[in-house]
C-alpha positions as CSV (number, residue, x, y, z in Angstrom):
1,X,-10.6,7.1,-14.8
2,X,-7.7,5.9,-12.0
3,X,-5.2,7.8,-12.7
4,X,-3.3,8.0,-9.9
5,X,-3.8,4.2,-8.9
6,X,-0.6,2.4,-9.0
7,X,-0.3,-1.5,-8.7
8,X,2.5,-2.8,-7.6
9,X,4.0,-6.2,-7.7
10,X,6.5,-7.1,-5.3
11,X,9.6,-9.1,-6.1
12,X,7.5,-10.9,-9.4
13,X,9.7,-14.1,-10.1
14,X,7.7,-15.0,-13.8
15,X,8.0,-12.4,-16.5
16,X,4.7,-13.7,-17.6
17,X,3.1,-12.6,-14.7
18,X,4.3,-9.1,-15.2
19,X,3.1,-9.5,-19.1
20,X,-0.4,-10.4,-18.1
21,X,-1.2,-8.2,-15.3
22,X,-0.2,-5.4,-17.5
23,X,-2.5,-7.1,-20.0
24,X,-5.3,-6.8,-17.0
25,X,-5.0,-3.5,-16.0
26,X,-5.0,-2.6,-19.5
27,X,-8.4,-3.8,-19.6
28,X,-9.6,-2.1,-17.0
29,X,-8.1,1.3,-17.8
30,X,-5.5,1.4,-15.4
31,X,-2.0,2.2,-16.5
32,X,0.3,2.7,-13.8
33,X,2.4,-0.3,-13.0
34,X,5.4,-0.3,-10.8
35,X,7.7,-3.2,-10.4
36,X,10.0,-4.2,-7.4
37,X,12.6,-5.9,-7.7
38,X,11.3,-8.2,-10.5
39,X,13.5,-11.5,-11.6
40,X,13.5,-11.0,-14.9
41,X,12.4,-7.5,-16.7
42,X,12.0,-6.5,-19.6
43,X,11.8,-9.8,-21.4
44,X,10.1,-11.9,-24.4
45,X,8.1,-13.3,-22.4
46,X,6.7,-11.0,-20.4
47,X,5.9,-8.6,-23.9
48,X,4.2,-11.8,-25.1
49,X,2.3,-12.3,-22.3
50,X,0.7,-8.5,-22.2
51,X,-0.9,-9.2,-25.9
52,X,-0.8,-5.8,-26.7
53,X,-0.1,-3.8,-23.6
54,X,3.1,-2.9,-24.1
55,X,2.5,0.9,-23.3
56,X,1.7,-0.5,-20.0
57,X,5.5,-2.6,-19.7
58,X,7.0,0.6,-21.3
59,X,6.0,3.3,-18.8
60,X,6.3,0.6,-15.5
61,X,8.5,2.2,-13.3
62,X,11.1,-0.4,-11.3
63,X,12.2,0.1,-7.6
64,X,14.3,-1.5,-5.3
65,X,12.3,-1.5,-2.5
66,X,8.4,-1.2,-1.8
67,X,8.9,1.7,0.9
68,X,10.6,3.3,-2.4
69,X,7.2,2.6,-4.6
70,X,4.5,4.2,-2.8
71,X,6.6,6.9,-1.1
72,X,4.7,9.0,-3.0
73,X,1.2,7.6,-2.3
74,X,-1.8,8.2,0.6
75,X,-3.9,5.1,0.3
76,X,-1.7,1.7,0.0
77,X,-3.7,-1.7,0.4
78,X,-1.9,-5.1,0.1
79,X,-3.3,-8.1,-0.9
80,X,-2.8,-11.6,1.0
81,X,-4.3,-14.8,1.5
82,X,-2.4,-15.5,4.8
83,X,-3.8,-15.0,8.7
84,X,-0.7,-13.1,10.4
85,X,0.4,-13.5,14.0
86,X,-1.2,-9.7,14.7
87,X,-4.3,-9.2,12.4
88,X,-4.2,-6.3,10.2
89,X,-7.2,-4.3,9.0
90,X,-9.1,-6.1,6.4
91,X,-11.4,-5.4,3.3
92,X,-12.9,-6.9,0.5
93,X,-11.5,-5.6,-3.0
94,X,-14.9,-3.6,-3.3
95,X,-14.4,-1.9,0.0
96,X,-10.9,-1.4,-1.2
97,X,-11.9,0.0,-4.4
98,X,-14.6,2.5,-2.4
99,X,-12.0,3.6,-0.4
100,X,-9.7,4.5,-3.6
101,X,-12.4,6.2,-5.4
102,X,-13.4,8.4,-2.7
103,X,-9.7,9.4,-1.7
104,X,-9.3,13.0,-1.7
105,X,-6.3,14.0,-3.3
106,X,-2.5,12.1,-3.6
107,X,-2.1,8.9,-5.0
108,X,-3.2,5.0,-4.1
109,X,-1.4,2.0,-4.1
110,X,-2.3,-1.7,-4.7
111,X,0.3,-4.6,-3.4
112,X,0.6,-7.6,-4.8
113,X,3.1,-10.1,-3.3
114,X,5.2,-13.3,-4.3
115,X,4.0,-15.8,-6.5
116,X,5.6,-18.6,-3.5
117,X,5.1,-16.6,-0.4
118,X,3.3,-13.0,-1.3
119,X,4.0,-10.2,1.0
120,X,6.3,-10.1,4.4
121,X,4.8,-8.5,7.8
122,X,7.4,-5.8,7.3
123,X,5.6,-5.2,3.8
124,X,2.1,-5.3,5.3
125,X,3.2,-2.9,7.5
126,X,3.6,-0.3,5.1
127,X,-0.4,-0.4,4.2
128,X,-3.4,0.7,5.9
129,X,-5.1,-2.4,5.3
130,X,-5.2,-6.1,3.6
131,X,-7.5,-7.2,0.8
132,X,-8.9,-10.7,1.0
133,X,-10.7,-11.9,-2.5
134,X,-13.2,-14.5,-1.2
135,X,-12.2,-17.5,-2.7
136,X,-12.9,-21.4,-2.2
137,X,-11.2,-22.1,1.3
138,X,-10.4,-25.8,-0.5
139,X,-8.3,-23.9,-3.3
140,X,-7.6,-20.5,-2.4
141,X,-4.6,-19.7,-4.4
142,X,-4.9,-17.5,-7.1
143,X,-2.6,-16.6,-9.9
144,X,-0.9,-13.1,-9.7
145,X,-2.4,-11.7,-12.7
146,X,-5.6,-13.0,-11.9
147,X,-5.7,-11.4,-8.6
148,X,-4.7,-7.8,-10.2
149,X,-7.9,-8.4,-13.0
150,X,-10.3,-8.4,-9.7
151,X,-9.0,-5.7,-7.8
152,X,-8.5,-3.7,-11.1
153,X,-12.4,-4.5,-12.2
154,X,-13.7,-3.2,-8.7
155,X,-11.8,0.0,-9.0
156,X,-12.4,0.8,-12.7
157,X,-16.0,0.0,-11.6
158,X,-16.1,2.4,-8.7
159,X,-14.8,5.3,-10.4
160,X,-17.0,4.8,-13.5
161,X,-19.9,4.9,-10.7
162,X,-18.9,8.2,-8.9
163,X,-18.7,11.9,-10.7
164,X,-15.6,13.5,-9.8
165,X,-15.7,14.6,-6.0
166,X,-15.0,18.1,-4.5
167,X,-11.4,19.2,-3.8
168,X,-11.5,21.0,-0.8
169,X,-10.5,18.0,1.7
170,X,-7.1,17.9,2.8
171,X,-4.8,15.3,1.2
172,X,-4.1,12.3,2.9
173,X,0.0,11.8,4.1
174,X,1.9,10.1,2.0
175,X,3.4,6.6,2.8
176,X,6.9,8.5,3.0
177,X,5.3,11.3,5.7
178,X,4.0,8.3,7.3
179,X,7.5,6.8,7.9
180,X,9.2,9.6,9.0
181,X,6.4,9.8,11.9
182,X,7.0,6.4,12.4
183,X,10.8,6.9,13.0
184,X,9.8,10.3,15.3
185,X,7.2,8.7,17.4
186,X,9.9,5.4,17.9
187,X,12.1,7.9,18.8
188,X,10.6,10.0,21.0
189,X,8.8,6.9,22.9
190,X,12.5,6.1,23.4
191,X,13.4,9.4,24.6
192,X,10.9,9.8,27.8
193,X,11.5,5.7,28.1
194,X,8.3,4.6,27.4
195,X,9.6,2.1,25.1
196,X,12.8,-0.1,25.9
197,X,14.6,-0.6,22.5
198,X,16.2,-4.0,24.0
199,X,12.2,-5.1,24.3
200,X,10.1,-3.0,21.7
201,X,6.9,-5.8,22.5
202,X,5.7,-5.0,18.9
203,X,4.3,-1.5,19.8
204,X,5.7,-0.3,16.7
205,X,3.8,-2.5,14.5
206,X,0.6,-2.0,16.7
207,X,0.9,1.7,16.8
208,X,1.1,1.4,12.5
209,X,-1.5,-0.6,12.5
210,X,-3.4,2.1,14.7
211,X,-2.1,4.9,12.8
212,X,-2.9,3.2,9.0
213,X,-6.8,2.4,10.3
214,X,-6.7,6.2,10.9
215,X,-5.9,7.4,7.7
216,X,-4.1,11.0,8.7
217,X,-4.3,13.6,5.9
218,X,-1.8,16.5,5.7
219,X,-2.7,18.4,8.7
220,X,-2.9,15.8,11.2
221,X,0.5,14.6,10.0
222,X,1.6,17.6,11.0
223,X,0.2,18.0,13.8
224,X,1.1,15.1,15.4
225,X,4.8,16.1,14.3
226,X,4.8,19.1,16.1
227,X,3.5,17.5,19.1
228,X,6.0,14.9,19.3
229,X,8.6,17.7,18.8
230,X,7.2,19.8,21.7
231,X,7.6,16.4,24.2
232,X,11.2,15.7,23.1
233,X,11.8,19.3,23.4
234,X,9.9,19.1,27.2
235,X,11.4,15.8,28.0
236,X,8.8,13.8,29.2
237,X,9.3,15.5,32.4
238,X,5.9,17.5,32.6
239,X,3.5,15.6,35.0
240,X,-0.1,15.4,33.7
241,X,-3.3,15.8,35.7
């Protein structure tokens, strides 16, 4: 069973939400919750609300930030109903749930965003790609803990279809790795003037959103660290053929 899948709702502003997600995942055989930034937790309501999940509440881990949640994960999806000014990778929660199943090694991640407004670009940044549950485009809003029962019945659903797979492929970086070659690669952009702080034209976000459609594992992190390191050691200065 998932393990090492972690959902994670962002900035929850109805304890009962909390309470019956947990309830959901509980169903489905998940048990890793993580909270950030939640209005109001623990409370009544929310225990009342997970009708009998409280193992789930009592081992939910609580961040202050969403960078700080899945630091520790390779695979991070976020769900949103929204179009966005610059279109990020999309899946369907079955695609979503193939892609956690088959991950080799680390951990995976599963957003879930504000009841009123659900996750900010800066949020959707972090993951390598958006679920979209089809829904009815008349009435497309779906309540939080509804959302987390379908995404949590498509995973639990893969991984009772799949035997465990082989671990000889490399882990995939982590969301933290992935940050820190986001601040290297702004850097060093910076450094041989490619990119003009004053006027940054989105790159950033386009080279994240090139970089989390990759999927790097371990050694291709690295890699590509120790080539950036190599140009801000040479300068920029090298012509190339």
């Amino acid at each position: 069973m998932p393990e090492k899948v972690k959902i994670v709702l962002v900035n929850t502003t109805h304890p009962g939400n909390i309470g019956a997600a947990a309830r959901a995942m509980k169903t489905m055989g998940l048990d890793q919750l993580a909270l950030v930034a939640p209005r109001h937790f623990p409370s009544a309501e929310c225990t009342a609300r997970a009708a009998g999940a409280d193992d789930i509440l009592a081992r939910a881990a609580v961040f202050p930030s969403v960078e700080e949640a899945v630091a520790d994960c390779g695979l991070v999806f976020g769900t949103s109903a929204r179009t966005r000014s610059i279109a990020w990778p999309e899946v369907t929660p079955e695609t979503a749930a193939t892609q956690i199943a088959g991950a080799a090694g680390g951990g995976a991640a599963v957003l879930f965003g504000r009841e009123s407004s659900g996750l900010s670009n800066e949020e959707l940044e972090i993951c390598h790609a958006m679920i979209r549950i089809p829904t009815n485009a008349e009435f497309a809003s779906l309540n939080i803990a509804s959302a987390v029962q379908i995404i949590c019945y498509e995973i639990s659903k893969q991984y009772l279809a799949r035997e465990t797979g082989s671990g000889d492929a490399e882990s995939p970086a982590t969301t933290g790795e992935m940050e820190h070659l986001y601040e290297h690669f702004e850097q060093t952009l910076i450094d041989i003037g490619y990119l003009d702080p004053e006027k940054p034209r989105r790159l950033m976000r386009r080279i994240r959103r090139l970089f989390n459609r990759a999927r790097l594992d371990s050694n291709e992190y690295n890699i590509l660290r120790g080539i950036l390191t190599a140009i801000s050691k040479d300068g920029g200065k090298r012509e190339l053929p």
